[in-house]
Phi, psi and omega in degrees: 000171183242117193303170192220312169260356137269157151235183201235099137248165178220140179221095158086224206286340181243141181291142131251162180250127165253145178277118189207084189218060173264344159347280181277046174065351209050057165290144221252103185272156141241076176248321163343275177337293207274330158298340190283311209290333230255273175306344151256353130330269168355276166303353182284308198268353170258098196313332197274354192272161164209346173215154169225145197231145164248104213213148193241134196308181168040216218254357186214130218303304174175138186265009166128211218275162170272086155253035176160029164322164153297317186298322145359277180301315200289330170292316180304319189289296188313281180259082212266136178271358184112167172327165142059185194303315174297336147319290149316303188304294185318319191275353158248359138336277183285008185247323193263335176254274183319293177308344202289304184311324182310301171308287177305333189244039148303150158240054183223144186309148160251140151224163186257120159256098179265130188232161180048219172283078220261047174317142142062277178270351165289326177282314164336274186302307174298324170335328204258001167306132170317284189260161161213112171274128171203185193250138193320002186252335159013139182190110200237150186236150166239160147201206200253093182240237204287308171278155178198122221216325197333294180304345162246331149334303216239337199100134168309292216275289188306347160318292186305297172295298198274325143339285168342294207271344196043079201221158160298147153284101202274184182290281185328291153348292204275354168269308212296342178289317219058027169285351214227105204260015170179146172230138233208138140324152155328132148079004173254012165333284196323294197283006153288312222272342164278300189314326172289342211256003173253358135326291163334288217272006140322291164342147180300172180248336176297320179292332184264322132343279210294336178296308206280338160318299218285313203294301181321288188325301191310316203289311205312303172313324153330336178115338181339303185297322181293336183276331192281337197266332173268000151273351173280339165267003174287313195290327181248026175306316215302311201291311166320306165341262175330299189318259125060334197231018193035028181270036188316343200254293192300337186302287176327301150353299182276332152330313193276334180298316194290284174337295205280315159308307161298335169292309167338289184308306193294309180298306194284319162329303196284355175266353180263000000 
């Protein structure tokens, strides 16, 4: 198919997906979503790939969830998931869950190669990444929103603590957490993050399937799929709540508020 917010290459065994909406920062249209899901479908099913990086266009990886482009709205009107509470639930369901999981049980290694801002729904998505490589200006929001990974991402206690605090993640801070397994200069991400994914790909391509299976198993026994699938219903206990109350406009608000706050908290660091 013909992408319209990503693009696609590949050179010689590793592929990249680029998110490439930086006009908007890569805020996660979902046509984003479903292009994504498209295109690592794809590379899944092609034997010359052998690793996929995931990586975003302009100065920032991706800033969260699309919550009102013109391309956005004009999609919604077009392909509407229905009315009402089964209208949310499907839709966040299929956008948030299904694909995410999708994403993470590729069976070939992924690295998410990050720059800048790595918000909400932008930290979600890098989350489902095997590895994540970025560059020192990095700056990650984790919050609770439909996939929520934090706690295996971060450690149960810095999970708390840093939720708690609603704070940015700096680049140093996310390697000594290991969500992040190398921080890079400004503007060398990428090419870092091929330099790890030609590593990979030395590797047998069968061999490289059966590690990330057995590992992906071990975390599902640990309980993962299961903890992601009862924070999703807690996250939309949260979203019925608002509805129930006519509030759609303050969520959204308080989302976008929840962002301007943690940035608050960056200017005033950088100012002392």
């Amino acid at each position: 198919m013909a992408y319209q917010h990503i693009e696609v290459e590949q050179n010689d065994r590793i592929a990249t997906i680029w998110l490439n909406r930086p006009r908007y920062r890569n805020a996660q249209s979902r046509l984003l979503l479903d292009e994504m899901t498209d295109a690592f479908r794809a590379l899944d099913y092609d034997n010359s790939v052998k690793v996929i990086i995931l990586a975003g266009r302009g100065e920032h990886f991706s800033a969260g969830h699309d919550l009102g482009t013109p391309e956005e709205l004009e999609d919604q009107a077009k392909r509407p998931f229905g009315e009402g509470t089964m209208g949310q639930l499907n839709r966040s369901w299929h956008l948030f869950i299904e694909n995410s999981l999708r994403w993470r049980d590729v069976k070939k290694p992924t690295i998410a190669a990050v720059q800048g801002y790595c918000i909400f729904g932008g930290f979600m998505i890098a989350s489902c990444m095997d590895l994540i490589i970025c560059s020192k200006d990095a700056r990650f929001l984790p919050t609770h929103l439909q996939l929520f990974t934090a706690p295996w991402d971060l450690g149960v206690r810095k999970a708390k603590q840093i939720l708690f605090e609603n704070r940015f993640i700096h680049a140093e801070e996310a390697l000594e957490l290991g969500l992040v397994t190398e921080v890079v200069d400004n503007g060398q991400h990428y090419e870092a993050a091929v330099r790890q994914a030609e590593k990979f790909a030395e590797n047998n391509l069968m061999t490289l399937r059966m590690l990330k299976h057995s590992i992906n198993s071990a975390q599902d026994a640990m309980g993962y799929r299961q903890s992601v699938e009862a924070a999703h219903s807690n996250y939309m206990m949260m979203e019925m709540s608002a509805n129930a109350k006519g509030r759609d406009k303050e969520r959204a608000d308080k989302r976008l508020s929840g962002v301007a706050n943690a940035l608050a908290k960056e200017q005033g660091q950088s100012d002392q």
